[in-house]
C-alpha positions as CSV (number, residue, x, y, z in Angstrom):
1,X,48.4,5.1,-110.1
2,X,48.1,2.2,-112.5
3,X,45.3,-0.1,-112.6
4,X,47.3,-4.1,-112.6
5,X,44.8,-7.2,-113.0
6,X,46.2,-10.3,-110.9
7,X,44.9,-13.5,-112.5
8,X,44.3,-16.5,-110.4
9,X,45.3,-20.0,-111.8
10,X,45.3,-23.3,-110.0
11,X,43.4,-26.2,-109.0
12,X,40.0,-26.0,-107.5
13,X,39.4,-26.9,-103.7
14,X,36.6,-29.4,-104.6
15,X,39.2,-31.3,-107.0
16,X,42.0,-30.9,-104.3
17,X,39.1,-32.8,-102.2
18,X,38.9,-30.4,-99.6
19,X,36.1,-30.6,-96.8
20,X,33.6,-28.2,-96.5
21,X,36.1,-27.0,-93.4
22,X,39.0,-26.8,-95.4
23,X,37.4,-24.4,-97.5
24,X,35.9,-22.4,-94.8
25,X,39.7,-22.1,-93.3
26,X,41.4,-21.3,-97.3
27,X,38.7,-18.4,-97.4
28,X,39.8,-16.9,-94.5
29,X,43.2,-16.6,-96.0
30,X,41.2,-15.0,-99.0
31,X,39.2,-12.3,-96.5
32,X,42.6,-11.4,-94.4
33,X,44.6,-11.0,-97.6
34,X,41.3,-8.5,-99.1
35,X,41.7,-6.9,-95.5
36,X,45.2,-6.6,-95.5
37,X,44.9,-4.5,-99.1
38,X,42.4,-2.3,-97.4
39,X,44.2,-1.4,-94.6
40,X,47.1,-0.3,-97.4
41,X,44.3,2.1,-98.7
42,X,44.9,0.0,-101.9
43,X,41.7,0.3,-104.0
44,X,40.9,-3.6,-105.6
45,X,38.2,-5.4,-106.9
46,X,37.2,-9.1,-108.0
47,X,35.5,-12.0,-108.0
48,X,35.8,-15.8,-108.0
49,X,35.0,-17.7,-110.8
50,X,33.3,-21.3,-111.7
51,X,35.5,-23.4,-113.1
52,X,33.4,-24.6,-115.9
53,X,32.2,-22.1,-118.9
54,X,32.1,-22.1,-122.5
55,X,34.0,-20.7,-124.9
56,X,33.7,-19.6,-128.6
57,X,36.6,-19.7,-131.1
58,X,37.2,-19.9,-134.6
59,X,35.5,-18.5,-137.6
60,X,33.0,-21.0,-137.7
61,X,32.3,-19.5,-134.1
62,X,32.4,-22.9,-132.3
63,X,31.4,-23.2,-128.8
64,X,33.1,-25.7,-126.6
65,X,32.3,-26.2,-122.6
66,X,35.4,-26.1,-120.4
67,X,37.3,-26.2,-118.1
68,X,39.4,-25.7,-120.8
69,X,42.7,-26.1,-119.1
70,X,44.2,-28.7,-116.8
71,X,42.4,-28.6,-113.2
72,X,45.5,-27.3,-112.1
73,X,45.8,-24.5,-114.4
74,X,42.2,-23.3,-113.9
75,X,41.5,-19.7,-113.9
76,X,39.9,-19.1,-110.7
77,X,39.2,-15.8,-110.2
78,X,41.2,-12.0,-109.9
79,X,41.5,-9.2,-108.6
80,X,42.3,-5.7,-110.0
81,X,44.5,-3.5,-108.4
82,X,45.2,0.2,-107.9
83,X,49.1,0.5,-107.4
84,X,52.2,2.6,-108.6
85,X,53.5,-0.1,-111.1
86,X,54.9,-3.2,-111.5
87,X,56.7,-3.7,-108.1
88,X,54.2,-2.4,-106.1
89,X,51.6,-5.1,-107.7
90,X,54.2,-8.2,-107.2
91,X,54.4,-6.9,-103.4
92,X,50.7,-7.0,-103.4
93,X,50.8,-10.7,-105.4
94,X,53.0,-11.7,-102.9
95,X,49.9,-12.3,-100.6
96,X,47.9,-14.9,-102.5
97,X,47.1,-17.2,-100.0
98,X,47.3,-20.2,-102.9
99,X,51.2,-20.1,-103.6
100,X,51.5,-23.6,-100.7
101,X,48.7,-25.6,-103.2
102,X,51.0,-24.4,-106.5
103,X,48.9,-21.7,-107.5
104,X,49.9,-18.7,-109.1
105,X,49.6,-14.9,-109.9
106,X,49.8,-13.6,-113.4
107,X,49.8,-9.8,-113.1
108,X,48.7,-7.7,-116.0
109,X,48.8,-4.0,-116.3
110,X,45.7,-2.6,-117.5
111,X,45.9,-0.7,-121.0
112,X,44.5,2.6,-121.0
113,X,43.7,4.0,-124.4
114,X,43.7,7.6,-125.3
115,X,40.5,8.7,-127.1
C-alpha cells in the first residue's frame, strides 16, 4: 500500500455565493464521500483549508498574503490516501463531490525515503 495525497483546487463556496444552506447540503457530499472511503476500509486523512495565508519566497525571504491564485484555482484542502497505486487513487478521486462547480483533483504519490 502507497500513501497518494489528493489536492483540492477550486473556488470557495463563499465566492461562488452560496447560502449558509448550500454549504450545509455541499458538505454532506463531503461527509458521504469520507464515509464511502471508510466503508472501503481505505485509511485517509485531511483537512480543509482557509483560503487566505501567506507565503515566503525568494532569498530576500519576502512574505506576501494570498490567496495567491485565482479564486478558482484555490487550494482548498486534501486528503491523503492509503491505496495500491495510481489507479486505485483516481477510482478514489473519482468521488470529489466538486467536479459539477469545476473543481479538481491533483493526486500525488507520497515519496518515501530510505534512511
Amino acid at each position: 500500500m502507497k500513501d497518494f495525497m489528493l489536492i483540492f483546487l477550486g473556488a470557495s463556496y463563499e465566492e461562488l455565493g452560496f447560502s449558509p444552506e448550500q454549504i450545509q447540503e455541499r458538505m454532506g457530499r463531503w461527509f458521504a464521500w469520507s464515509e464511502e472511503m471508510n466503508a472501503k476500509g481505505i485509511e485517509h486523512t485531511g483537512h480543509a483549508l482557509n483560503p487566505t495565508g501567506r507565503s515566503i519566497s525568494g532569498p530576500d525571504k519576502v512574505i506576501s498574503d494570498g490567496p495567491f491564485l485565482e479564486g478558482k484555482e484555490i487550494v482548498g484542502g486534501y486528503y491523503i490516501i492509503k491505496v495500491k497505486d495510481y489507479d486505485a487513487a483516481v477510482e478514489i478521486a473519482k468521488g470529489f463531490p466538486e467536479f459539477d462547480l469545476g473543481g479538481t483533483v491533483e493526486i500525488r504519490e507520497v515519496m518515501v525515503f530510505d534512511n
